[in-house]
KETIKE-865668 format. One record per residue: residue number from 1; x negated, y, z of N, C-alpha, C, O in turn. Coordinates in pm, whole numbers, always signed. Example, Ala and Ser with C-alpha at 12.3 -4.5 7.8 and 13.67 -1.06 7.14 Angstrom:
REM residues 2
[1,[-1319,-569,+780],[-1230,-450,+780],[-1320,-330,+780],[-1424,-332,+846]]
[2,[-1285,-225,+708],[-1367,-106,+714],[-1290,+3,+787],[-1341,+114,+804]]
REM end
This chain:
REM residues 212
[1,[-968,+32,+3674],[-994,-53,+3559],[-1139,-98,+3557],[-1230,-39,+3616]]
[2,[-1152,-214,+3480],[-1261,-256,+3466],[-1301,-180,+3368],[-1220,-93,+3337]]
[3,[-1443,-187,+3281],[-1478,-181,+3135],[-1473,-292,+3024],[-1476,-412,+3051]]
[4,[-1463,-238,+2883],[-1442,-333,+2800],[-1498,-460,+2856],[-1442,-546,+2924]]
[5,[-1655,-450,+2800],[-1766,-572,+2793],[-1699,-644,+2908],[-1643,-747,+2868]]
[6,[-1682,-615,+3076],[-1643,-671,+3172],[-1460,-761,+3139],[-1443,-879,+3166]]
[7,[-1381,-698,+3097],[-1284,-768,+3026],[-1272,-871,+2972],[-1201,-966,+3004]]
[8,[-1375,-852,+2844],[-1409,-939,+2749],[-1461,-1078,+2824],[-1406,-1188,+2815]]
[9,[-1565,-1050,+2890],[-1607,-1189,+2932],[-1531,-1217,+3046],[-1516,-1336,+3071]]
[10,[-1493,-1160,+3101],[-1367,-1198,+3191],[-1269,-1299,+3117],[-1224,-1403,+3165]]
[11,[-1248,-1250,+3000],[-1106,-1329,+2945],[-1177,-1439,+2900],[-1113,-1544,+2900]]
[12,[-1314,-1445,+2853],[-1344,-1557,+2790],[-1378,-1673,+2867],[-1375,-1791,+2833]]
[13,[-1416,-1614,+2991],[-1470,-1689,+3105],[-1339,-1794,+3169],[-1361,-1873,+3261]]
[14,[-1194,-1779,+3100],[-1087,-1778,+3189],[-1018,-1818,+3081],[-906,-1855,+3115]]
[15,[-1042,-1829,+2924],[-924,-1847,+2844],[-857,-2014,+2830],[-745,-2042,+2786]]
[16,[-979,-2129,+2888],[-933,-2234,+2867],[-756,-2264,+2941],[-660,-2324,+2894]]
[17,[-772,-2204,+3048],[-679,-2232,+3151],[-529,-2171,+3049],[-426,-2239,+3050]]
[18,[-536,-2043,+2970],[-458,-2048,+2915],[-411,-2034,+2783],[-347,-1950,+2721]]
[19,[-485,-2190,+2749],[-498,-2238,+2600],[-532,-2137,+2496],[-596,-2202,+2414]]
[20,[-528,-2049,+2465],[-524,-1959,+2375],[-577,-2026,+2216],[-684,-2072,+2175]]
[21,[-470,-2009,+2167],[-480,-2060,+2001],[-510,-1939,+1940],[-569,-1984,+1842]]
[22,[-514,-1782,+1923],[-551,-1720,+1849],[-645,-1615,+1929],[-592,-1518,+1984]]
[23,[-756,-1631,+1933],[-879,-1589,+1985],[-870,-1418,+1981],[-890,-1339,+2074]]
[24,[-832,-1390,+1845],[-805,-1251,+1818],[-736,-1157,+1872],[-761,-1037,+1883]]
[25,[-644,-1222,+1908],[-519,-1176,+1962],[-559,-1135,+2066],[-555,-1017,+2098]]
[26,[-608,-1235,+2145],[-642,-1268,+2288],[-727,-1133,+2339],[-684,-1064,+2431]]
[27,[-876,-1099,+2255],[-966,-1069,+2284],[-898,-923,+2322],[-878,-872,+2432]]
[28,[-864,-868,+2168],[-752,-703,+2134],[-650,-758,+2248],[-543,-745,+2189]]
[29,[-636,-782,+2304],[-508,-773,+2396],[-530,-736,+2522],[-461,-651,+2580]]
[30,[-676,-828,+2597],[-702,-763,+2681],[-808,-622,+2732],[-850,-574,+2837]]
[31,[-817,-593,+2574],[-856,-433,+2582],[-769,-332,+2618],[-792,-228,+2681]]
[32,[-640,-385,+2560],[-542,-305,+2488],[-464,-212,+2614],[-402,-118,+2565]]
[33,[-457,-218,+2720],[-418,-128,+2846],[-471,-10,+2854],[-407,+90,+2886]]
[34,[-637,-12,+2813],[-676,+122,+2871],[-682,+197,+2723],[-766,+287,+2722]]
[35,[-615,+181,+2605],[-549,+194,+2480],[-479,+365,+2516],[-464,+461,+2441]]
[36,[-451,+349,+2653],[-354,+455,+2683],[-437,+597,+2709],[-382,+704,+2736]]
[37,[-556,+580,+2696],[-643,+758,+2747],[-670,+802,+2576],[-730,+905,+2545]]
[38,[-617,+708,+2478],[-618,+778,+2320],[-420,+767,+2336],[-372,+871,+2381]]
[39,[-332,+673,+2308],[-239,+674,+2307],[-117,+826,+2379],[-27,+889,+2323]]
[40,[-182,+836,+2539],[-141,+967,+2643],[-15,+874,+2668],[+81,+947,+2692]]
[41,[+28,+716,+2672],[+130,+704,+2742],[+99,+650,+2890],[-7,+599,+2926]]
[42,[+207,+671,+2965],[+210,+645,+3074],[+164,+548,+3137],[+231,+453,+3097]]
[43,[+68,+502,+3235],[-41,+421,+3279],[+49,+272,+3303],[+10,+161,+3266]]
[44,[+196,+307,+3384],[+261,+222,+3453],[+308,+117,+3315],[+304,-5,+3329]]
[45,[+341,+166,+3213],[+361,+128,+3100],[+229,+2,+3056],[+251,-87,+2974]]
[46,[+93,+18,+3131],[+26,-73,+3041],[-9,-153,+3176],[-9,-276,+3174]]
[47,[-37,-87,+3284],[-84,-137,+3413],[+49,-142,+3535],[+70,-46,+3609]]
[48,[+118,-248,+3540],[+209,-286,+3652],[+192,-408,+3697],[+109,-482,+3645]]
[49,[+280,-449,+3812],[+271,-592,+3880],[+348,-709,+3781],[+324,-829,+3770]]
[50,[+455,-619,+3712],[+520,-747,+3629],[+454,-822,+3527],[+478,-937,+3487]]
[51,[+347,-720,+3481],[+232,-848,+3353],[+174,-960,+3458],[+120,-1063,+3416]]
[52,[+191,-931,+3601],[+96,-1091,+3629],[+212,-1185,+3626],[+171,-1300,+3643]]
[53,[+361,-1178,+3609],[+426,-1268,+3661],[+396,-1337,+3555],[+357,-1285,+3451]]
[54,[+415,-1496,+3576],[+399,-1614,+3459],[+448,-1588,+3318],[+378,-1601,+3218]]
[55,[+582,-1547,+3317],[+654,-1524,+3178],[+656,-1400,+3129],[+736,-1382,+3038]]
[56,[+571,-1280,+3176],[+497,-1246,+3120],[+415,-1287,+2991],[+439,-1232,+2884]]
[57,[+327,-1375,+3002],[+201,-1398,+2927],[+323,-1538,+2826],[+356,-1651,+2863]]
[58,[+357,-1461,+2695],[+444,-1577,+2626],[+344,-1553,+2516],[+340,-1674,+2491]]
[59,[+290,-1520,+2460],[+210,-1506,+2374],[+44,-1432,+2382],[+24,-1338,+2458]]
[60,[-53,-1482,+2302],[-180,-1454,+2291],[-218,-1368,+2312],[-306,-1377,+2398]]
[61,[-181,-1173,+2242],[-167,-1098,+2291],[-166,-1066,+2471],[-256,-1032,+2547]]
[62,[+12,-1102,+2497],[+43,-1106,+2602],[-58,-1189,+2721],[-50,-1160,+2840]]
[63,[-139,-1279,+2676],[-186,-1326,+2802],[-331,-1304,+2785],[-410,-1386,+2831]]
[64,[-384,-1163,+2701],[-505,-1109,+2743],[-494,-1042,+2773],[-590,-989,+2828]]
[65,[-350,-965,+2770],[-332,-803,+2842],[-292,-852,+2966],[-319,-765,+3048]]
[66,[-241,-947,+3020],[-242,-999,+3147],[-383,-1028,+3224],[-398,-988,+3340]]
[67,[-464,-1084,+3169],[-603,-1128,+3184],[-663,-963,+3275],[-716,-956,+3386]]
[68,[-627,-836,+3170],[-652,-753,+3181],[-665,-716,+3304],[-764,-690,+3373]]
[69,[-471,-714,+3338],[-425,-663,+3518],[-486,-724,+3590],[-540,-656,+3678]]
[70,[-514,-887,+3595],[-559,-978,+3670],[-701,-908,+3710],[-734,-880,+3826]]
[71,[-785,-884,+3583],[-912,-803,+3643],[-945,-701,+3707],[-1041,-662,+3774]]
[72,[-840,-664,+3671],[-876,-457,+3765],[-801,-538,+3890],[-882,-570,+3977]]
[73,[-681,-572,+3913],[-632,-626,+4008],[-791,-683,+4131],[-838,-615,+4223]]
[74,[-824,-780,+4100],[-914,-809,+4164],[-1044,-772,+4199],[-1101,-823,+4295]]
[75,[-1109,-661,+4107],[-1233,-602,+4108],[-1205,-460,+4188],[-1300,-399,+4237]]
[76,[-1033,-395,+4202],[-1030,-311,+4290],[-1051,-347,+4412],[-1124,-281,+4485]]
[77,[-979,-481,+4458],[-1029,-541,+4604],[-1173,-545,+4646],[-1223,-512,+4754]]
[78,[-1264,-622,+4468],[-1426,-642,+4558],[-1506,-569,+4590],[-1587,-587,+4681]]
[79,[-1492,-417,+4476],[-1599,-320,+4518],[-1562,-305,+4690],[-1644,-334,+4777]]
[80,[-1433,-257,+4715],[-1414,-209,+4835],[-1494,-308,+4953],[-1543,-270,+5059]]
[81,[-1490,-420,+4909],[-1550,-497,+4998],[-1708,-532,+5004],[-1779,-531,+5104]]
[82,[-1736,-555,+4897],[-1886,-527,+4845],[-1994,-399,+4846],[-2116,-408,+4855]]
[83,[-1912,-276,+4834],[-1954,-199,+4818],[-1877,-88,+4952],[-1855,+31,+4928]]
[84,[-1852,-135,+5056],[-1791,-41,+5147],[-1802,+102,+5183],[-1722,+192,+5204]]
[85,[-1964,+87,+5183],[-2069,+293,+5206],[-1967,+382,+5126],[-1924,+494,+5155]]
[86,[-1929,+276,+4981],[-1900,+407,+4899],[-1741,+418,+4879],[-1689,+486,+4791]]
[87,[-1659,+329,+4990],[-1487,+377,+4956],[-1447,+407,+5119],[-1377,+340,+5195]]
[88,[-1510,+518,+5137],[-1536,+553,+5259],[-1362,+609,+5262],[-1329,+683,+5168]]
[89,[-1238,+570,+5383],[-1120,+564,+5438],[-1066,+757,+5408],[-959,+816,+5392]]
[90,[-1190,+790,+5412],[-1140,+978,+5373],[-1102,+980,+5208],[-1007,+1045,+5164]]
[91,[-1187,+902,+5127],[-1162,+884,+4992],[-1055,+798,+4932],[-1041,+764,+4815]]
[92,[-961,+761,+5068],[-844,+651,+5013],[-733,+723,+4900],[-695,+836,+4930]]
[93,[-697,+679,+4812],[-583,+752,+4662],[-694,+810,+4586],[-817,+803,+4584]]
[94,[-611,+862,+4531],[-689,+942,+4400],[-747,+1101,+4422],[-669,+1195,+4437]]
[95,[-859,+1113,+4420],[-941,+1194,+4386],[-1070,+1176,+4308],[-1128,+1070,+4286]]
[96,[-1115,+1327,+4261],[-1202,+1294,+4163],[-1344,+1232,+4219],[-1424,+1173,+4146]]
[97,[-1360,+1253,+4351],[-1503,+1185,+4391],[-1529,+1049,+4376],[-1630,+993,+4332]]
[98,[-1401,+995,+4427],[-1350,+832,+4431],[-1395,+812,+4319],[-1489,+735,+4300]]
[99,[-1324,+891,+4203],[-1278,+820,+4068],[-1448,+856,+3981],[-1483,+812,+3872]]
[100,[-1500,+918,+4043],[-1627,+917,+3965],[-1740,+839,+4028],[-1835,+796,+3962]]
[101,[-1729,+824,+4146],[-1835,+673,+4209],[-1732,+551,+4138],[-1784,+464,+4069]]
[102,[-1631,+552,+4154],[-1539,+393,+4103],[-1607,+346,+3901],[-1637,+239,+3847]]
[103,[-1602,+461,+3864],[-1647,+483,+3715],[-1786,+466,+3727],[-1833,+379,+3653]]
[104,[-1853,+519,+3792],[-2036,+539,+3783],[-2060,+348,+3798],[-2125,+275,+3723]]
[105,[-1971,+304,+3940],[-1974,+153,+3947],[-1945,+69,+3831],[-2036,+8,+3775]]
[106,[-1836,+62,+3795],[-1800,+18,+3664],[-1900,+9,+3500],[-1923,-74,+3411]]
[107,[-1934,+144,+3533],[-2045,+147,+3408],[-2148,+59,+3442],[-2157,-32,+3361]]
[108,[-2228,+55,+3534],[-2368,-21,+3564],[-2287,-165,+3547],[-2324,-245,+3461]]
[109,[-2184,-192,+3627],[-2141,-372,+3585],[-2133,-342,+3413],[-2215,-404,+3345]]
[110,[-2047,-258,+3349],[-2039,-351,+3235],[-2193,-336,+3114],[-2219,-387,+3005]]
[111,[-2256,-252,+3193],[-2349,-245,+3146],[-2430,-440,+3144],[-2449,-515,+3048]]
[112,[-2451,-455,+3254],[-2461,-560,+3255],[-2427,-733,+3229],[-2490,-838,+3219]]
[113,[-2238,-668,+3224],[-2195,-784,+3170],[-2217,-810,+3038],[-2188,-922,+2996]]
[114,[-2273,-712,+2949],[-2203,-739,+2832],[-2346,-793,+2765],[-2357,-798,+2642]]
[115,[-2431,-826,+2836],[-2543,-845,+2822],[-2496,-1023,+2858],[-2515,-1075,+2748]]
[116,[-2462,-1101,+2924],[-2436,-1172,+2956],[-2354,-1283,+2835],[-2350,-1404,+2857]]
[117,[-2297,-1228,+2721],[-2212,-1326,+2639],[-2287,-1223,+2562],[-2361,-1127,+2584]]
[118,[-2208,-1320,+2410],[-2251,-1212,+2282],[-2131,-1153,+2229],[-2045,-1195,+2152]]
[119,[-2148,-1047,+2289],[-2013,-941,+2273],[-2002,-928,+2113],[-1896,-940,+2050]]
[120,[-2137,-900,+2053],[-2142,-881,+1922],[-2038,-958,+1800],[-2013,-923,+1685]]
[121,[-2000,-1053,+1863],[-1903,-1230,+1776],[-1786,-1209,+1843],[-1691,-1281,+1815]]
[122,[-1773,-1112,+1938],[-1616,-1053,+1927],[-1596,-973,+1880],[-1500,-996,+1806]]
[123,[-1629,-870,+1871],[-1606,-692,+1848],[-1486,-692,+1684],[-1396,-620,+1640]]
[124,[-1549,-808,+1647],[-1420,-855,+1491],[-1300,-841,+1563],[-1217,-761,+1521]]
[125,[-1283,-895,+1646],[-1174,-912,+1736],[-1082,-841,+1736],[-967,-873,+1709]]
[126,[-1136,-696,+1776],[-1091,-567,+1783],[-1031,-485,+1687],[-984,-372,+1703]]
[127,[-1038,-578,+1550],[-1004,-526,+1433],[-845,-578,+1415],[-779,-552,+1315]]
[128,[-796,-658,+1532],[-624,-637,+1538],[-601,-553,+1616],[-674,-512,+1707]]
[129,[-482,-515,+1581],[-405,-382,+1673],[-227,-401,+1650],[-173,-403,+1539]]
[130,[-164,-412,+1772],[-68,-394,+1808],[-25,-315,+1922],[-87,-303,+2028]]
[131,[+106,-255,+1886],[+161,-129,+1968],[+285,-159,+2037],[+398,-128,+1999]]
[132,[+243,-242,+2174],[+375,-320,+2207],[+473,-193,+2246],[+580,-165,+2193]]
[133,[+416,-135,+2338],[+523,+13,+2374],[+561,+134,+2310],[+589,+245,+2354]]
[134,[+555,+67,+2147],[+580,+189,+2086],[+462,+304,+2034],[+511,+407,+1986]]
[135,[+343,+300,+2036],[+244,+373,+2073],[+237,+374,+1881],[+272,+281,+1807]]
[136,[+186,+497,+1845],[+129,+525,+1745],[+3,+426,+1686],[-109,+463,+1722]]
[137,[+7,+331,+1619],[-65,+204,+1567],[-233,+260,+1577],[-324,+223,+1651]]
[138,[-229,+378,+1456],[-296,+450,+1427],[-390,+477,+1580],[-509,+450,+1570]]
[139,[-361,+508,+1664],[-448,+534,+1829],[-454,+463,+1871],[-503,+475,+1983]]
[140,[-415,+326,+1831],[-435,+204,+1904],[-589,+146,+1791],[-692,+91,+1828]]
[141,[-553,+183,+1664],[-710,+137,+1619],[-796,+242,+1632],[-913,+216,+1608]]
[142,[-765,+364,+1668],[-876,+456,+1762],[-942,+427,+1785],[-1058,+421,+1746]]
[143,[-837,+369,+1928],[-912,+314,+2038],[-1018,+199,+2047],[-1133,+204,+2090]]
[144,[-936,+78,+1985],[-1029,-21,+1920],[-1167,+33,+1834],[-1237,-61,+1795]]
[145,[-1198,+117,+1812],[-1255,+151,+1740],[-1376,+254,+1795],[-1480,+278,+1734]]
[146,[-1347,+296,+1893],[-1393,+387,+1992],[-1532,+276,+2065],[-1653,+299,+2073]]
[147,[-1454,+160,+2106],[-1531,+60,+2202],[-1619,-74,+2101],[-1725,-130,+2131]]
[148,[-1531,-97,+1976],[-1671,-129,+1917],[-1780,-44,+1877],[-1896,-83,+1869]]
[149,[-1730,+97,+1847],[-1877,+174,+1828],[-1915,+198,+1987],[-1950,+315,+2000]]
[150,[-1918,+152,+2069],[-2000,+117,+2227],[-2078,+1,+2208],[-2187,-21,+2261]]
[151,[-2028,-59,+2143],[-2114,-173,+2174],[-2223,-240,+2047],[-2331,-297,+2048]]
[152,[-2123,-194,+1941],[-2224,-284,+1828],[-2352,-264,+1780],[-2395,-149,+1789]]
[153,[-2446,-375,+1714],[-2592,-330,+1738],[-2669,-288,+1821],[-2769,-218,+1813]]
[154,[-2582,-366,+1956],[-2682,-272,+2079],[-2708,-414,+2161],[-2624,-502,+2140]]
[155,[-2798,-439,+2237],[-2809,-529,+2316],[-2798,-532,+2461],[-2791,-630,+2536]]
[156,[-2796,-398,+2490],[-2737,-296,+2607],[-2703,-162,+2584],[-2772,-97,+2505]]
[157,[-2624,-119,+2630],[-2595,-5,+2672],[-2663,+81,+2718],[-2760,+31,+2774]]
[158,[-2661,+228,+2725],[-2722,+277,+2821],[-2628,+430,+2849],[-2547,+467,+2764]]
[159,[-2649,+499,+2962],[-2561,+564,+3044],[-2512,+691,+2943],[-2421,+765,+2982]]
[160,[-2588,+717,+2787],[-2549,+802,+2746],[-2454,+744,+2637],[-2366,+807,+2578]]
[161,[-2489,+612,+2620],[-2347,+595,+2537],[-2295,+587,+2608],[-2223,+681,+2574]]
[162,[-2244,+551,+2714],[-2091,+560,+2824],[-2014,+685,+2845],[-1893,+692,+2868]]
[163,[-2122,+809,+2832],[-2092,+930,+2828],[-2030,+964,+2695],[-1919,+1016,+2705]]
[164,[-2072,+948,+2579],[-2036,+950,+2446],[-1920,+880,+2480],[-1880,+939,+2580]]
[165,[-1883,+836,+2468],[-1777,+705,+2515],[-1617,+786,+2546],[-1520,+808,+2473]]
[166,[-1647,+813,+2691],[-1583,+877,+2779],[-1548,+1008,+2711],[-1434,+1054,+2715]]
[167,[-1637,+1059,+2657],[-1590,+1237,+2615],[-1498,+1160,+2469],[-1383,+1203,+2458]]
[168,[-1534,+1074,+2383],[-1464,+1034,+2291],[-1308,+958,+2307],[-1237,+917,+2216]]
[169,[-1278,+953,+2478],[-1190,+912,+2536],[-1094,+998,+2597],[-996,+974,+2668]]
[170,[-1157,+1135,+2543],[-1050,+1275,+2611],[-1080,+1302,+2784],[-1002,+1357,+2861]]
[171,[-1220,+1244,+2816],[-1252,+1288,+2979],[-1313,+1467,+2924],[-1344,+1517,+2816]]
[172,[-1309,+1502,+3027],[-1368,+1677,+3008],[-1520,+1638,+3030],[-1577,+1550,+3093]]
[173,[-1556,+1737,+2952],[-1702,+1739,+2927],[-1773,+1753,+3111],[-1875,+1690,+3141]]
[174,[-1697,+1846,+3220],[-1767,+1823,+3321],[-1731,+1677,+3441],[-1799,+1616,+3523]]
[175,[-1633,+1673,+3407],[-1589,+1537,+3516],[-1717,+1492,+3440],[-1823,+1507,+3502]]
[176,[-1724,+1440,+3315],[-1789,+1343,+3263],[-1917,+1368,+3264],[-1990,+1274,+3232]]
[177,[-1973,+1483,+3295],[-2125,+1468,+3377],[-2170,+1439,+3484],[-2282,+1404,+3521]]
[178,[-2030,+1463,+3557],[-2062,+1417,+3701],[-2042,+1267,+3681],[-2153,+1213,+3682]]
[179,[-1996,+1226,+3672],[-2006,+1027,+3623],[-2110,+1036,+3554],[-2145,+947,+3632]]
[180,[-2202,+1054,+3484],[-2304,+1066,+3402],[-2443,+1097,+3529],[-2556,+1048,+3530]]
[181,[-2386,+1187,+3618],[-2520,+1206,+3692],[-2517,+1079,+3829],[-2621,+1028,+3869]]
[182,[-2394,+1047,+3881],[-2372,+936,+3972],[-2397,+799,+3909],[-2413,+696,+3974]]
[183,[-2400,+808,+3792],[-2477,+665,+3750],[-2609,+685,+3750],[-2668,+577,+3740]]
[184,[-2687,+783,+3757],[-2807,+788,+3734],[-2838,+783,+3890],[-2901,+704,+3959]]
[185,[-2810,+830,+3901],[-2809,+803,+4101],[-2828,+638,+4142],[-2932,+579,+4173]]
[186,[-2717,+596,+4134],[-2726,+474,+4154],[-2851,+376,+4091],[-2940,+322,+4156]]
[187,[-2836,+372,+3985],[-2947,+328,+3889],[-3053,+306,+3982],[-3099,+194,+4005]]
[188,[-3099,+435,+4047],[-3230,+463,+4103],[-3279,+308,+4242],[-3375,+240,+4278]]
[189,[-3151,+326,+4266],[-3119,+225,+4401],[-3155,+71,+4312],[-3057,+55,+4239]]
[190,[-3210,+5,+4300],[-3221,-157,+4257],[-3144,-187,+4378],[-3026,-166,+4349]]
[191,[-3154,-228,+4502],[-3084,-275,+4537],[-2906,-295,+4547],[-2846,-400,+4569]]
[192,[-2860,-186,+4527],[-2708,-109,+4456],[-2689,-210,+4385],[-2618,-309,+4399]]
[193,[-2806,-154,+4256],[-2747,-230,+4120],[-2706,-378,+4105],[-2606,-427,+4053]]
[194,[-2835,-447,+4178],[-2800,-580,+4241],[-2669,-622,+4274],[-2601,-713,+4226]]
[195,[-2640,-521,+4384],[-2504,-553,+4433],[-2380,-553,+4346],[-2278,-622,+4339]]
[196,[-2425,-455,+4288],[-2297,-398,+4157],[-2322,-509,+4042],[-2230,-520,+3961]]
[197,[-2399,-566,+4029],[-2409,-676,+3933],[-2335,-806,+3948],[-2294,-891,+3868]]
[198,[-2333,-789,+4092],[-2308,-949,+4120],[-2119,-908,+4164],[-2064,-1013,+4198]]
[199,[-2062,-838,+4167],[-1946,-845,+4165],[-1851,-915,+4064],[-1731,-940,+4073]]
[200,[-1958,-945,+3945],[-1863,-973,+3820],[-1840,-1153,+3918],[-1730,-1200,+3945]]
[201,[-1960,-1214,+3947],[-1943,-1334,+3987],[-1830,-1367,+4102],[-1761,-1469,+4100]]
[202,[-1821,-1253,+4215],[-1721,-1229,+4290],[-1618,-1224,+4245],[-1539,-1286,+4317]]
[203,[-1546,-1159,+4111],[-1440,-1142,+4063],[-1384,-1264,+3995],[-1263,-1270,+3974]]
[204,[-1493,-1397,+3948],[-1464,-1493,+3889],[-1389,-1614,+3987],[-1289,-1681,+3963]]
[205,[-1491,-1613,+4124],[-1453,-1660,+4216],[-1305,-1645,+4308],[-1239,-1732,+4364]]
[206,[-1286,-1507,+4298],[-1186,-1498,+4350],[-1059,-1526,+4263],[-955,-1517,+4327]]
[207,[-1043,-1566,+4094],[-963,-1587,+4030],[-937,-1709,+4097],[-841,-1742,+4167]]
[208,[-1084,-1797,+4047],[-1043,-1895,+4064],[-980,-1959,+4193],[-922,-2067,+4186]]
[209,[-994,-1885,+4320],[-911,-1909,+4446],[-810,-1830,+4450],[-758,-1855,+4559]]
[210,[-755,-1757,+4402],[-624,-1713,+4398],[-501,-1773,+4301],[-384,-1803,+4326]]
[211,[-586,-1777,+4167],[-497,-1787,+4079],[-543,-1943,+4017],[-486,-1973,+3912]]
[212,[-604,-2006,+4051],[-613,-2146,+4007],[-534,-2252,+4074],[-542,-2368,+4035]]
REM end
């Protein structure tokens, strides 16, 4: 997955193409997948191949939570390519090393993206909530609720709200230091960060040649 802020301007960067008449909808919608680390339902349930198909996305909602897949979809391809040193062929599936350089990456982009639009004139946004799979309403404005207190009144981020964040997201207090100390790692590298910055532009590009 991507991070919020990275979402957000993702969808906004992308909403002309699919008209979107209720902004609100739109914005809460393509948060609304990773809804599931407060919710505890099943990942496949928010993240599968069938939200990219076209009729999928029939409504506002529906075509920011599509927006959603579309992004992790494509930002899993660029790190690997952008960032090769660190998805080294021994680390292929899931483990926790992967998943805490993939996260440490993620944080520094959305650190940065969200710096980029004024996240602040959405975060209202977030104040709809719908529970397409059934999910307890109530953990769905949690959640919403979780990621505007990330962002509001802030003009950046920094690595200890991500940590706050994350532990407020049900990660264990030690995974979540080790993501806490691999961002600080990175950090150190300017040149990294560089790199990790400019993926968001990679990810725009490649929409637009895939899916335009």
């Amino acid at each position: 997955m991507s991070l919020e802020a990275t979402h957000i301007r993702f969808a906004l960067d992308i909403k002309e193409k699919y008209q979107v008449q209720d902004i609100e909808k739109y914005v809460s919608g393509t948060i609304y997948p990773d809804s599931r680390y407060i919710t505890k339902i099943d990942r496949e349930l928010t993240h599968n191949d069938d939200i990219l198909r076209s009729e999928f996305a029939k409504n506002d909602f529906r075509k920011g939570w599509q927006v959603h897949q579309i992004c992790d979809t494509i930002q899993n391809k660029i790190k690997k390519r952008a960032l090769p040193e660190l998805f080294l062929e021994k680390y292929n599936g899931y483990n926790e090393q992967r998943w805490v350089v993939s996260t440490a990456i993620k944080i520094i982009q959305d650190i940065n993206d969200m710096q980029q639009f004024p996240i602040k004139d959405c975060l209202k946004y977030l104040k709809f909530s719908y529970n397409p799979n059934g999910e307890n309403i109530s953990d769905i404005k949690k959640y919403n609720k979780i990621i505007i207190n990330l962002y509001k009144d802030k003009t950046k981020t920094t690595v200890e709200d991500n940590h706050k964040t994350w532990l407020a997201l049900g990660i264990d207090n030690e995974l979540n230091n080790k993501v806490k100390e691999k961002t600080k790692e990175f950090l150190k590298d300017k040149k990294l960060v560089k790199r990790i910055e400019s993926c968001y532009q990679m990810i725009l590009s490649d929409y637009i040649e895939v899916f335009i």
